[in-house]
N, C-alpha and C positions, 0 to 999 in steps of 0.2 A: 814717377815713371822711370823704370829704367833706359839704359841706352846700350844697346851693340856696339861695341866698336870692332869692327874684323881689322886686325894689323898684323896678319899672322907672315904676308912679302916680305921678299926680298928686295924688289924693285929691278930688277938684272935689265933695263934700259934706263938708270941712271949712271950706270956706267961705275968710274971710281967712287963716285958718291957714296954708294952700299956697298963698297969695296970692304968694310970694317964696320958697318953699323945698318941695324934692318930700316927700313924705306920709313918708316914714324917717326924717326930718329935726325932726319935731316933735316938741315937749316933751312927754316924759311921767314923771310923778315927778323930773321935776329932771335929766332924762336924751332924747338925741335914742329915739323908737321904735326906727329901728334896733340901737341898743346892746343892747335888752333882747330880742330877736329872734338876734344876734350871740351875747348869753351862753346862753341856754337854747338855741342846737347845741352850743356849744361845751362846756356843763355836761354835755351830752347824750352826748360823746366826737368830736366834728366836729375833725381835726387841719388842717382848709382850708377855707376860704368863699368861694365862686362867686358872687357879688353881681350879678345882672341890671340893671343901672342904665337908665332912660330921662330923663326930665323931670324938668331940671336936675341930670344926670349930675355935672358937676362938682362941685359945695357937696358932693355927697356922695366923692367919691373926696378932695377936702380933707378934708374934714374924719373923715377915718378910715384914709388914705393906704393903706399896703402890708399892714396887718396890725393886727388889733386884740389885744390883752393876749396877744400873741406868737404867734400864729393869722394863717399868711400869709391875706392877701385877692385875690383873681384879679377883676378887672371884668370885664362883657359886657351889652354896649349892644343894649338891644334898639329898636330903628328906630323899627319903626312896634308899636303896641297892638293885638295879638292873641288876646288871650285867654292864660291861663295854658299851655296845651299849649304856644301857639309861644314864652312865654316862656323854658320850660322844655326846650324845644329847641336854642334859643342857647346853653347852657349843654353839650351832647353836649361839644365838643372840650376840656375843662378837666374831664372827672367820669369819675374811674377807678373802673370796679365799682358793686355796691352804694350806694345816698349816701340821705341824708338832705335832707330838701326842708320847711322853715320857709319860708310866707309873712311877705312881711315888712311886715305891718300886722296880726300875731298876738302876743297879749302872752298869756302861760301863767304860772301861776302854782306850779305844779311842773315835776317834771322830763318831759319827751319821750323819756327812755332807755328808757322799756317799750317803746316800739314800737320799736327799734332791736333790742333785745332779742328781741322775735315773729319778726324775721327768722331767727331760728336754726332754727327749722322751719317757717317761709312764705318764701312768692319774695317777698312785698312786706307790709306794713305799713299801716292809715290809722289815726291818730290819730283817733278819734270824742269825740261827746256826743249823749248825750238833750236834743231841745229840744218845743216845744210842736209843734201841727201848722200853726197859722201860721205860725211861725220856720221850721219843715222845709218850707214853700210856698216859703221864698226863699231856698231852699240846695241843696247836693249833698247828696242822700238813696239812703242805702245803703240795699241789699237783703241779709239776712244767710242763710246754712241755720242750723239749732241748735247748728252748731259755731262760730256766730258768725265764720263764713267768705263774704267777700263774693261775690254773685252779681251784682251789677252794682249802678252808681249814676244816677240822675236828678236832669238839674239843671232845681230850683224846679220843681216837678211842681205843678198845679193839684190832684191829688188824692196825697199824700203816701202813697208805699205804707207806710212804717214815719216813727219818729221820731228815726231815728238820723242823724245826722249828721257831715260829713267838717269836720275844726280846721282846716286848710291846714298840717298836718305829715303828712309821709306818708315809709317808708323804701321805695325804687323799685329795682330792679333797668337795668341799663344797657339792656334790652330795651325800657323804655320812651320811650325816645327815637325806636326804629325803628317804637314802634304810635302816638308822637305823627307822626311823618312823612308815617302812613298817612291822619292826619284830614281831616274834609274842615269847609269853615266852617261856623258857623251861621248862622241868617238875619241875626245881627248883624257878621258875619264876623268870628268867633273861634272858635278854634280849645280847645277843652275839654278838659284835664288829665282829665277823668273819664273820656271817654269811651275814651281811650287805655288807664287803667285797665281801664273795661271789657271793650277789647281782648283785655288780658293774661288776662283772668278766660275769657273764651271761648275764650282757646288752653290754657285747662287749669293758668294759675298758680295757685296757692292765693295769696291776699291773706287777713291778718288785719285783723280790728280790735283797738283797744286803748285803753281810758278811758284819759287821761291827769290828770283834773284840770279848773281851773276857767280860763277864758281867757276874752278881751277881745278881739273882731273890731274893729280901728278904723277906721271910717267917718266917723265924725260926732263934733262938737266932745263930745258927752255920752260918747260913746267917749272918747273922750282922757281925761276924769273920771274915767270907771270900769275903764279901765286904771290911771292914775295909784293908784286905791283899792287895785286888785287888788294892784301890785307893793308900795305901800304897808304894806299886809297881811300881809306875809310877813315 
């Protein structure tokens, strides 16, 4: 299966951190983010990685070349900062079938094969968590039925319909490329991975959810700490 990795950021709330190298690039546990992003697809069964690179493409295509611990790597340059849907679009011509999709400023501390797994009876996959109903004000927040089957997702709602929450792993069928095509901007003009999901959910796909475990969204230098803890911990 392939794997997505969008690591197209900058990171501009890590402060000096990506003062000189794109947000993949930064130390964590003695290790660049991207590597630990890299092993948990590859743990996960990922036999390829489609690496979205933007801001300071090069340092990263150096410093991990063709292939990391034997796992060919494929680049694609995304231009201009769209939002993850058009990230995630650049990536159509290198992703055969089903794949697997790790943002790449997510550190996990187990594995992401159950949701790979859920696809054996769903068209697609999200990786969730439980967060408070602040944290779910500044996130994609799913809407479930009792089978724990999504009905759509809203991003950072002012009033949070549930508390569940999307990790930036998701296992996607190639259909979603054609309902990312279909998006249209936001007011900030990006283009939204969820909403494209939602798409798929209104044409009648079954998506699951799937706890996977404990993770570390890195945004901010205290991020970097409490990733560094997490993989630490294991």
């Amino acid at each position: 299966m392939d794997a997505v990795i969008p690591a197209a950021g900058r990171g501009s709330r890590l402060d000096e951190l990506t003062a000189d190298r794109p947000k993949g690039l930064v130390d964590v546990a003695g290790r660049p983010l991207l590597a630990h992003v890299f092993e948990t697809a590859i743990e996960a069964g990922a036999d390829a990685l489609v690496v979205i690179v933007g801001y300071e493409a090069g340092q990263i295509v150096d410093r991990f070349g063709d292939a990391f611990v034997g796992v060919p790597i494929t680049y694609v340059h995304q231009r201009e900062r769209k939002g993850l849907g058009h990230a995630v679009l650049q990536a159509e011509p290198n992703v055969d079938g089903t794949f697997l999709l790790v943002n790449g400023d997510n550190v996990f501390a187990g594995s992401v094969e159950p949701a790979i797994e859920a696809v054996e009876e769903a068209d697609a996959a999200l990786a969730v968590e439980e967060v408070s109903p602040a944290v779910a004000a500044t996130t994609g927040v799913i809407d479930t039925d009792e089978a724990g089957r999504v009905t759509g997702i809203v991003e950072k709602p002012d009033d949070p319909p549930s508390t569940l929450v999307t990790t930036g792993c998701y296992v996607l069928p190639e259909d979603i490329f054609h309902a990312c095509a279909l998006l249209r901007p936001s007011a900030e003009g990006e283009y939204q991975l969820s909403e494209a999901v939602g798409l798929l959910v209104r044409a009648g796909y079954e998506v699951a959810t799937v706890r996977v475990g404990r993770r570390v969204n890195v945004n901010t230098p205290a991020d970097v700490e409490r990733a560094s803890e997490l993989v630490q911990s294991q």
